[in-house]
VOTOR-413544 format. One record per residue (C-alpha): residue number from 1; residue in three letters; x, y, z. Coordinates in nm, 2 decimals, always signed. Example, Ala and Ser with C-alpha at 12.3 -4.5 7.8 and 13.67 -1.06 7.14 Angstrom:
{r 1,Ala,{+1.23,-0.45,+0.78}}
{r 2,Ser,{+1.37,-0.11,+0.71}}
//
This chain:
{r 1,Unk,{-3.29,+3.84,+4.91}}
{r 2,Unk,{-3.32,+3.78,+5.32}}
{r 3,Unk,{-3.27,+4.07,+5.58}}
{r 4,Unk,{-3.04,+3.95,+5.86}}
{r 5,Unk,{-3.22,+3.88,+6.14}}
{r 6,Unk,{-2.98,+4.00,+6.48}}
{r 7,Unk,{-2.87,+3.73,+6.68}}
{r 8,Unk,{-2.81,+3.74,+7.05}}
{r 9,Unk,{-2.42,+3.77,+6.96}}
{r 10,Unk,{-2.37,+4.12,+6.86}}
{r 11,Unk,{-2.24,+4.35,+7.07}}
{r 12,Unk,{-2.33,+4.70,+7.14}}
{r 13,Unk,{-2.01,+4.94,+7.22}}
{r 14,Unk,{-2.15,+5.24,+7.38}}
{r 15,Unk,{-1.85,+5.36,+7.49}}
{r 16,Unk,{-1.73,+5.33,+7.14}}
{r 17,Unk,{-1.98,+5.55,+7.00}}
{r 18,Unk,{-1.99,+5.79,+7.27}}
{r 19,Unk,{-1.64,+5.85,+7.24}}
{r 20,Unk,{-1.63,+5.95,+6.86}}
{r 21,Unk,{-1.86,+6.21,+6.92}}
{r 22,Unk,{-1.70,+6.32,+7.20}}
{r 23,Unk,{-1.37,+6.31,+7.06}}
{r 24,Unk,{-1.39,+6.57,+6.82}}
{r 25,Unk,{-1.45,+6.79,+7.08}}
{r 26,Unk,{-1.18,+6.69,+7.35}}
{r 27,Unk,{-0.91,+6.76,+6.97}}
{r 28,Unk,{-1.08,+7.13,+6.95}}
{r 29,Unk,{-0.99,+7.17,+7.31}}
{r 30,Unk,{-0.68,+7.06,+7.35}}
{r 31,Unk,{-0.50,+7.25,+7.05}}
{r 32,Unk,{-0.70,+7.58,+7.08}}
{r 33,Unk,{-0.45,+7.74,+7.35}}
{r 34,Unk,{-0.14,+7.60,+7.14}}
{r 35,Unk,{-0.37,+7.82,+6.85}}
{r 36,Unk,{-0.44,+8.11,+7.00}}
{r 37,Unk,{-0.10,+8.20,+7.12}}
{r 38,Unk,{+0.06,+8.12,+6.80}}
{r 39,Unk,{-0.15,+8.39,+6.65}}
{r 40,Unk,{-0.13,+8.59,+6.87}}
{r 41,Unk,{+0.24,+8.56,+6.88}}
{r 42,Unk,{+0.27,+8.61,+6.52}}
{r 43,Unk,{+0.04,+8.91,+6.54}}
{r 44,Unk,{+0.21,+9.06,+6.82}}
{r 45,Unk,{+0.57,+9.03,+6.58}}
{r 46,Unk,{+0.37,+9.19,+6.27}}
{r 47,Unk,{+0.30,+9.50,+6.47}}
{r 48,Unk,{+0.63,+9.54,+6.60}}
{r 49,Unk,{+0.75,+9.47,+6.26}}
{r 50,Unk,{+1.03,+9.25,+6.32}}
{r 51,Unk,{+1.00,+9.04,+6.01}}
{r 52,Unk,{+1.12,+9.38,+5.86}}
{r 53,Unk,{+1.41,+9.43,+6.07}}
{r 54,Unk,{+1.51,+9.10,+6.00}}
{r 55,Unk,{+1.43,+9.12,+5.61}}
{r 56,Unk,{+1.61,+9.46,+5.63}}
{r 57,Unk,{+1.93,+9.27,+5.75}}
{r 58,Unk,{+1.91,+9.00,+5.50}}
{r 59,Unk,{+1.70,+8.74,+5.62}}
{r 60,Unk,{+1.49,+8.61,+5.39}}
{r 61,Unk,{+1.09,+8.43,+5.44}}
{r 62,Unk,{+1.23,+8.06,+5.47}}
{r 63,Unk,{+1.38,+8.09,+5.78}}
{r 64,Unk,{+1.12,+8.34,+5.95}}
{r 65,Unk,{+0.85,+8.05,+5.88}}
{r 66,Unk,{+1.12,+7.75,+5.96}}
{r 67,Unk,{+1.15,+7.92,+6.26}}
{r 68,Unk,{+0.80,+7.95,+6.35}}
{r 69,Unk,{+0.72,+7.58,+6.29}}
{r 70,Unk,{+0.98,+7.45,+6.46}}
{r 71,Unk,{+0.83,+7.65,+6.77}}
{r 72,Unk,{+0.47,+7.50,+6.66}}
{r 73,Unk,{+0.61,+7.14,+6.62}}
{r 74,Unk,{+0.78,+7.21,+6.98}}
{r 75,Unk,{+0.46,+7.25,+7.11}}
{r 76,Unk,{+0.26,+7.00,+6.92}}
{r 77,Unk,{+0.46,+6.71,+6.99}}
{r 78,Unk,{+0.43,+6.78,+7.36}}
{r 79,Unk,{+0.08,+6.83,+7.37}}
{r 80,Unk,{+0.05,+6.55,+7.11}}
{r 81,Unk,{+0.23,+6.30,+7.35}}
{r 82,Unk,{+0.06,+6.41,+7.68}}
{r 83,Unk,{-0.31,+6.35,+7.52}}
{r 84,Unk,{-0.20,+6.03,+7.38}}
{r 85,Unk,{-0.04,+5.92,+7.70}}
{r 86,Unk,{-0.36,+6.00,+7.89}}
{r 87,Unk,{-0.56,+5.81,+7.67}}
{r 88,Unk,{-0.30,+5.50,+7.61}}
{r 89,Unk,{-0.36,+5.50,+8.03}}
{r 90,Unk,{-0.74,+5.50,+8.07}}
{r 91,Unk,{-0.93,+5.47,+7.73}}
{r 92,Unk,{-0.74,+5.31,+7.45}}
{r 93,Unk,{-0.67,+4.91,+7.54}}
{r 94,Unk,{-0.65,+4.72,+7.20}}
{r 95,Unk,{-0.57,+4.99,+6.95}}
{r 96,Unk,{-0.24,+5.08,+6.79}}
{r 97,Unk,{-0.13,+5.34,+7.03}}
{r 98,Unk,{+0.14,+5.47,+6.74}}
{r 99,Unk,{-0.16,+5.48,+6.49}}
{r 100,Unk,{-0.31,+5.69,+6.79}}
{r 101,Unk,{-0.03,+5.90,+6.83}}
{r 102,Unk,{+0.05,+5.96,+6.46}}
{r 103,Unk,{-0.31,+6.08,+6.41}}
{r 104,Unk,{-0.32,+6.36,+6.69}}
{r 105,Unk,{+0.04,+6.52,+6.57}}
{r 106,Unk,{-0.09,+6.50,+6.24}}
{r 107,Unk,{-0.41,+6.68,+6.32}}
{r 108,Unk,{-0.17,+6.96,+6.51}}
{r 109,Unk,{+0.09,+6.99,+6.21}}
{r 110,Unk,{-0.26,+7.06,+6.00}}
{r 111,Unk,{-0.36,+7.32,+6.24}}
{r 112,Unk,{-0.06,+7.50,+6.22}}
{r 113,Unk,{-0.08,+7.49,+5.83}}
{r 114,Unk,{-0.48,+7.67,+5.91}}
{r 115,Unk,{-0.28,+7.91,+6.12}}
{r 116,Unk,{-0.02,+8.03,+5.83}}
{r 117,Unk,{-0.36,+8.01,+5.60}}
{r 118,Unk,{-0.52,+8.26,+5.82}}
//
């Protein structure tokens, strides 16, 4: 059993693996505002017990929580769209940019699912 030598044909990204530890980062960045007034929002409701009213004149818990992800998914696909735009423009050349964009939305839908957790 041999140990491959390195040949004068590989290529070192740094870019590459600058950008996936950076990454992380920018994701946590970009969705906490989206977060944090979600949470808020849903906090401020609880205390001014509206889901009460609302449960008091027949509504029941499906639509209180449709209606709060549709707000989320509102909001996600926008933000969603404008990150992947920005990096479709300067960083991303010979990726699938709907690979790219299916992956932040689905990170965002999961955040909103830690927000309904929590």
């Amino acid at each position: 059993m041999s140990i491959p030598i390195p040949s004068d044909t590989s290529v070192s990204d740094s870019f590459g693996e600058i950008l996936s530890s950076v990454l992380p980062l920018f994701l946590i960045l970009i969705y906490l505002l989206p977060v944090y007034n979600t949470v808020f929002l849903i906090v401020k409701e609880k205390e001014s017990r509206t889901k009460e009213s609302c449960r008091m004149m027949g509504m029941t818990d499906l639509p209180y929580w449709m209606s709060w992800f549709a707000f989320y998914t509102i909001q996600n696909t926008l933000i969603s769209f404008i990150a992947w735009g920005v990096l479709c423009i300067n960083v991303i050349k010979y990726g699938n940019k709907g690979y790219i964009f299916l992956y932040f939305w689905l990170f965002g839908q999961a955040v909103f699912g830690q927000i309904v957790l929590l």
